[in-house]
C-alpha positions in Angstrom: 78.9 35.2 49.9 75.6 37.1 50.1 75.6 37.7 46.3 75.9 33.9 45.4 72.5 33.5 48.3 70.8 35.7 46.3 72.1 34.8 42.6 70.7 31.1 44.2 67.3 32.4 45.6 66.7 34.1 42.2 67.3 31.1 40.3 65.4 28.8 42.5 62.1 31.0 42.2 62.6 31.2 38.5 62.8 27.5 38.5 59.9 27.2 40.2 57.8 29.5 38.3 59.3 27.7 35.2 57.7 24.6 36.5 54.3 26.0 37.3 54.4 27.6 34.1 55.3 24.5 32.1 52.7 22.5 34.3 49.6 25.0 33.8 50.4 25.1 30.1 50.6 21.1 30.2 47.8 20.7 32.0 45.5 22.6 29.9 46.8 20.7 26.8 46.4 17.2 27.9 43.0 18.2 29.3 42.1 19.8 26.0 43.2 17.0 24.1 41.6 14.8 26.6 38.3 16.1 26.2 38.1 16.8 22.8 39.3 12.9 22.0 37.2 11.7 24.5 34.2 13.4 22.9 31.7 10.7 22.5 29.5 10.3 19.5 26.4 7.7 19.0 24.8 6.2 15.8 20.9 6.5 15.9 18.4 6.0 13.7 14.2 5.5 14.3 13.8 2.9 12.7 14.8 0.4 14.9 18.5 -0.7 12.9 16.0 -1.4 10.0 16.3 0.1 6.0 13.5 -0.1 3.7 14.7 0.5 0.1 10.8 1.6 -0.8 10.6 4.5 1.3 14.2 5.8 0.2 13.6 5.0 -3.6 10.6 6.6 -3.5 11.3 9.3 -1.9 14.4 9.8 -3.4 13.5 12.9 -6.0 11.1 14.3 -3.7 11.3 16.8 -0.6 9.3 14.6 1.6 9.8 13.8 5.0 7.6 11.1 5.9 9.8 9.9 8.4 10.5 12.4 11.4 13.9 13.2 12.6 15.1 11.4 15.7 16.1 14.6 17.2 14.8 18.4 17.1 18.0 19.9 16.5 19.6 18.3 13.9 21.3 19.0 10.3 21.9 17.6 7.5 19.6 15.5 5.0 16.9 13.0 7.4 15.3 11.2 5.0 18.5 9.1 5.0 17.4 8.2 8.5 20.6 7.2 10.0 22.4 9.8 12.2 25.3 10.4 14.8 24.3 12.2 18.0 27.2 14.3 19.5 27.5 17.5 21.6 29.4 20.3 20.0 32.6 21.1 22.7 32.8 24.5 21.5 30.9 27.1 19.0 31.2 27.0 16.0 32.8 23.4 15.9 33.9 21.5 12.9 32.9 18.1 12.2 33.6 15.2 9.6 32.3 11.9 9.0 33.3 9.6 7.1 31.2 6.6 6.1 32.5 3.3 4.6 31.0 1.5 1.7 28.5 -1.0 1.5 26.6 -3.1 -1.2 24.1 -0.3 -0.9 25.9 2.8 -0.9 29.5 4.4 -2.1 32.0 5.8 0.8 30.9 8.8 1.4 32.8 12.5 3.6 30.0 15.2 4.8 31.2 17.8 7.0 29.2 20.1 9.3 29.6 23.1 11.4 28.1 22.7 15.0 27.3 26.6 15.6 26.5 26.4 19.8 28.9 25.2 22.7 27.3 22.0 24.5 24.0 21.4 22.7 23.8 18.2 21.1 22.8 17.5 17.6 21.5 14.2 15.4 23.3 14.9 12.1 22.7 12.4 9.0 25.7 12.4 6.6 25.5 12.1 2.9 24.6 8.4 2.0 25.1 7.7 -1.6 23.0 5.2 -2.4 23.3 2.3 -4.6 19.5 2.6 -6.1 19.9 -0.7 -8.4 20.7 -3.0 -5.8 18.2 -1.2 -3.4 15.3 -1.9 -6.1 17.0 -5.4 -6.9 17.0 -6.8 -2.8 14.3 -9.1 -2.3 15.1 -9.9 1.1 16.3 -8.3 4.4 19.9 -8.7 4.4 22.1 -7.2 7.2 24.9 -4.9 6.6 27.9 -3.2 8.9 27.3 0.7 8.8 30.5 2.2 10.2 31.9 5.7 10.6 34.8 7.7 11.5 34.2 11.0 13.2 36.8 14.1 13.2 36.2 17.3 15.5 37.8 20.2 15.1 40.8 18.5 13.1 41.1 15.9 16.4 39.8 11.8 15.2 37.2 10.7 17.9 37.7 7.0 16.6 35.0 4.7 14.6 32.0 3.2 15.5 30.1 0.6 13.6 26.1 -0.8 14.3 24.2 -3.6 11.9 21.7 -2.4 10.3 18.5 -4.5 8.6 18.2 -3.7 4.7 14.7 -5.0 4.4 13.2 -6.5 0.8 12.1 -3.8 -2.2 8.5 -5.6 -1.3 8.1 -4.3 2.0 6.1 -1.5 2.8 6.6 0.7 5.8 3.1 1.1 7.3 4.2 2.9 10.9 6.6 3.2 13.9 6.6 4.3 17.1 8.5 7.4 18.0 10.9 7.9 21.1 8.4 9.7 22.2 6.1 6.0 22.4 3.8 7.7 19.5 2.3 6.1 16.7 3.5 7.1 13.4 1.9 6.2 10.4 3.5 6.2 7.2 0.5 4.9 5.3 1.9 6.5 2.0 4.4 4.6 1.3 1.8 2.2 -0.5 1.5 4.7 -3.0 4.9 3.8 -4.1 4.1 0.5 -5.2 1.2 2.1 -7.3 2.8 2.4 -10.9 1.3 4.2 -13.7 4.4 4.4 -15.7 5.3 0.6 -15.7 5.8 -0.2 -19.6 3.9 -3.5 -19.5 0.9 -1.3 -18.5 0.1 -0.5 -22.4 0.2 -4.3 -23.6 -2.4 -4.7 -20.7 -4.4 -1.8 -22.5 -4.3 -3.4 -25.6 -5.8 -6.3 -24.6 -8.7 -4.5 -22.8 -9.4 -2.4 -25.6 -9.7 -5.8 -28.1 -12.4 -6.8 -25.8 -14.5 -4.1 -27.1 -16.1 -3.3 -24.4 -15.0 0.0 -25.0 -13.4 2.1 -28.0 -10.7 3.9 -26.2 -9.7 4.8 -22.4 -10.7 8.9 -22.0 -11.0 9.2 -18.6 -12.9 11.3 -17.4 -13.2 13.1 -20.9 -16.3 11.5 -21.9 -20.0 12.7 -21.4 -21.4 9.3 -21.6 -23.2 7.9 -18.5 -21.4 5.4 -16.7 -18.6 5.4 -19.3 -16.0 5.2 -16.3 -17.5 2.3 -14.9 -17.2 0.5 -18.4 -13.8 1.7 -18.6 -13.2 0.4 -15.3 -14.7 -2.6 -16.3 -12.4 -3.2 -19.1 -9.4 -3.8 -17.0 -11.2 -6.2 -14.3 -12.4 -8.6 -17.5 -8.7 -8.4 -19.2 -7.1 -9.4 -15.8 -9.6 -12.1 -15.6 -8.5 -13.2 -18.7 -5.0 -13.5 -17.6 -6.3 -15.9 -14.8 -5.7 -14.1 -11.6 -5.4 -15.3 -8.7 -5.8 -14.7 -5.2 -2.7 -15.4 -3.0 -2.6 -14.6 0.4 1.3 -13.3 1.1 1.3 -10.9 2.8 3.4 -11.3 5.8 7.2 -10.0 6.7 10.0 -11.8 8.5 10.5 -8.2 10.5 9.5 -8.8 13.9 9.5 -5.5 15.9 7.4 -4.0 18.5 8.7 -0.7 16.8 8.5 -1.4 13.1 4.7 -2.1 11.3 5.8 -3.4 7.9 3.5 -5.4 5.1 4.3 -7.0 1.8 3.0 -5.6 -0.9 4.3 -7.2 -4.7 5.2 -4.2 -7.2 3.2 -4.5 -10.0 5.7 -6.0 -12.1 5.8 -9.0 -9.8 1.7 -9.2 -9.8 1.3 -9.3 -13.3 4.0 -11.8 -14.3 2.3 -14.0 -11.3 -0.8 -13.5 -11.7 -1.1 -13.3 -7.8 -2.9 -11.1 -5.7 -3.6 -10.8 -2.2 -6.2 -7.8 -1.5 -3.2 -5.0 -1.2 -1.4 -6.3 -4.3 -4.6 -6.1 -6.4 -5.7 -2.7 -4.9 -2.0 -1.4 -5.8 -2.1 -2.8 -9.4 -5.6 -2.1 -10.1 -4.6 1.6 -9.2 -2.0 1.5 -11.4 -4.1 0.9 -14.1 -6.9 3.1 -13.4 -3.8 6.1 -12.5 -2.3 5.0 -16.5 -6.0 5.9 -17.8 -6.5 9.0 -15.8 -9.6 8.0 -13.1 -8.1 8.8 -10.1 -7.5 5.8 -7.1 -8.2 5.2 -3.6 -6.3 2.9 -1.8 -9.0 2.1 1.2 -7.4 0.4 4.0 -9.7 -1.4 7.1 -8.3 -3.7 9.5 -7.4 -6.6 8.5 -8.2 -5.6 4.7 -7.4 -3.3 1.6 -9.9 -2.5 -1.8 -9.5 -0.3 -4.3 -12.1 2.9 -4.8 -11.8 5.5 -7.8 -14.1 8.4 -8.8 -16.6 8.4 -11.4 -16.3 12.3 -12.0 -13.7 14.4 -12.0 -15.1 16.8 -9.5 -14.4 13.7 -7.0 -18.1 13.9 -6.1 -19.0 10.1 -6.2 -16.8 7.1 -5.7 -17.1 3.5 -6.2 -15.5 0.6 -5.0 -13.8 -2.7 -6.0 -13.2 -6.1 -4.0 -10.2 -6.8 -6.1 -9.8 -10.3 -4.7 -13.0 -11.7 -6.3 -11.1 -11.4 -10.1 -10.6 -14.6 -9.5 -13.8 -16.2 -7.9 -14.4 -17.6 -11.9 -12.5 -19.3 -14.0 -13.4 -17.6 -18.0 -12.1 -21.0 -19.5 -15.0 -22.8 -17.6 -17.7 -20.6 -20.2 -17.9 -19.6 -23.4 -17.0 -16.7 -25.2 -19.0 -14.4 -27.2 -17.3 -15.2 -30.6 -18.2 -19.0 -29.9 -21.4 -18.8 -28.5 -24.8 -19.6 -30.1 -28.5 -19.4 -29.6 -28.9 -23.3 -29.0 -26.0 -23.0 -26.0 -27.4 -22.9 -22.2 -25.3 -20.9 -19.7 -23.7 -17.7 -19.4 -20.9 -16.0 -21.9 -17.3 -15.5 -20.0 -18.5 -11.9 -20.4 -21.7 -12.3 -18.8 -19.5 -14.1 -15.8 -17.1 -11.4 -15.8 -19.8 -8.6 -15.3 -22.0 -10.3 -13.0 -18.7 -10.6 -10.2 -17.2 -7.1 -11.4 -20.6 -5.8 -10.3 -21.4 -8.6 -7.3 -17.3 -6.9 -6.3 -18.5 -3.3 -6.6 -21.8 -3.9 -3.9 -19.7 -6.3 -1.6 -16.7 -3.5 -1.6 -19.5 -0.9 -1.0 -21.1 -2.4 1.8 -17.6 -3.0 3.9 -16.9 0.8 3.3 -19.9 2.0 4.9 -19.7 -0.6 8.0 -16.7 1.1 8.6 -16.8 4.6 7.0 -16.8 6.5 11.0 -13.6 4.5 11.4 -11.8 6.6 9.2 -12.6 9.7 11.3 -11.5 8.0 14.6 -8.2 5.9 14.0 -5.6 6.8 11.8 -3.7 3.2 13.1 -6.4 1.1 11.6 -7.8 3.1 8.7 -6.7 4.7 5.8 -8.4 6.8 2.9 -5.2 7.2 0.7 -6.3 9.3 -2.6 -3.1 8.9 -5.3 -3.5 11.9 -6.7 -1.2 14.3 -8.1 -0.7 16.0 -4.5 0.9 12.5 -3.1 3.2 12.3 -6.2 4.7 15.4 -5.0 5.9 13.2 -1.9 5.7 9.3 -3.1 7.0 8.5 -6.7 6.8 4.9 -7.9 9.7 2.7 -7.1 9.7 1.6 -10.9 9.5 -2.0 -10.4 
């Protein structure tokens, strides 16, 4: 009788440190489990849920970062500017996302390694981008980005946010920061300044039948003002082509977070014939960039001209009021070939000289009213040189 109590006792304790056991072991599981499913994860970007196929086309073979990560810590490539924001439950942890395809880019896995416990980290996956139908969307059209997130071989689930693709034609000029600071971004205009655009040599052509000059050297010759007549050239061929000023300009992105203009690539310009004062800055750069005088791109509020330098030392620099191409109509006079001595009036080039050079003294005299402003506010002003130092960052979009 005593050695069945006992036998009983025994077996009771053993069951209950069973239980306890299987309980401790259980409990730690689910809570594992628990934790490391429940991990939460976040899609962020700075941009306010907007993409703008300029600055990631032109940017594209470059290692710029003109746009600043949303966090410190983070990993991966930023200029894709679109992130998930998770803390890492343990070192060293192992993360995959997966992103689902869009018009814009292919479905694409990155994975990452999150080397401390706790800290939380913004990291942009691999976006393969479609660049042809970036370069082809003309206007902001919205699409679904959604991911799927795995942690240490455990799925956290998907999330999915709408971002804004905006137009190819609209530049990013600034943002403000989670931190409520301005950022410009001034130099993405450079990327709709195009020296390689193969319609640039049939404008060439038709400057260099003017005669006006022989050939386009640069800075090459020793000839006084031989830059300005080269200059010169391409304001009286564009003349000829019957520019015309255009004022559009604005975007349909409304954001107190997102400073955005229109710019038309110089593609667009030339088989318009339109210009506003940005769109003839950016395509009279192009052509000054295709005969080697370097650009300025010469921002003010409320306005845009074009400067370049008339040595190669970058000691003096004029500028242009590119909107006045087309304060005369060419048709309205004569030209040279069909003028005579009994004929009253000026020749088309006579008219086309007198407002290149009217253009250079008005564009002069706005950049000295405001030439401390460029030392004071970087939001109101810029002084943007294209030179070979910004094509290390900025590359044309090639449109």
């Amino acid at each position: 009788m005593i050695t069945i109590q006992i036998q009983t006792g025994a077996l009771k304790r053993l069951s209950l440190f069973l239980l306890t056991l299987a309980l401790i072991v259980g409990g730690v599981f689910f809570t594992t489990r628990y934790v490391v499913q429940r991990q939460d994860f976040e899609i962020v970007d700075d941009l306010g849920g907007n993409i703008f196929p300029s600055a990631i086309l032109s940017t594209a073979t470059t290692d710029a970062q003109i746009i600043l990560p949303v966090d410190s810590v983070y990993l991966g490539n930023p200029k894709s500017n679109i992130a998930i924001r998770i803390t890492a439950p343990t070192q060293n942890s192992r993360i995959r996302i997966t992103v689902d395809e869009t018009p814009f880019y292919r479905t694409s896995v990155s994975e990452f390694i999150l080397p401390e416990k706790y800290k939380t980290y913004a990291i942009y996956p691999d976006l393969l981008w479609n660049y042809k139908a970036l370069l082809d969307n003309e206007q902001a059209i919205p699409i679904n980005f959604t991911v799927r997130v795995e942690m240490n071989g455990i799925e956290l689930g998907q999330q999915t946010r709408t971002f804004s693709v905006r137009g190819i034609n609209e530049c990013l000029l600034g943002y403000i920061d989670r931190n409520n600071k301005y950022q410009t971004t001034y130099i993405f205009f450079a990327a709709y300044v195009n020296e390689d655009h193969p319609l640039i040599d049939e404008v060439l052509r038709e400057a260099l039948n003017t005669r006006i000059v022989n050939r386009f050297l640069g800075y090459q010759s020793s000839k006084k003002d031989y830059v300005d007549k080269q200059v010169y050239a391409l304001w009286n061929v564009l003349q000829k082509r019957h520019f015309r000023y255009s004022s559009v300009s604005n975007s349909s992105l409304s954001s107190n977070v997102i400073f955005s203009q229109r710019v038309r690539a110089f593609g667009d310009a030339l088989h318009s014939s339109q210009i506003n004062c940005v769109d003839g800055s950016v395509l009279f750069a192009s052509l000054l960039r295709a005969i080697n005088i370097d650009p300025v791109l010469v921002r003010i509020p409320g306005h845009m001209f074009v400067g370049y330098y008339t040595d190669n030392s970058h000691k003096d620099i004029h500028f242009l009021e590119t909107t006045m191409i087309g304060d005369v109509n060419l048709d309205d006079y004569f030209p040279e070939e069909k003028l005579d001595s009994t004929m009253v009036g000026k020749s088309q080039n006579e008219m086309s000289l007198l407002t290149f050079e009217k253009s250079r003294e008005y564009a002069e005299k706005k950049y000295q009213s405001h030439e401390q402003g460029f030392k004071t506010d970087v939001k109101k002003y810029m002084f943007l040189e294209i030179s070979r130092g910004v094509r290390k960052m900025i590359q044309p979009i090639g449109r």
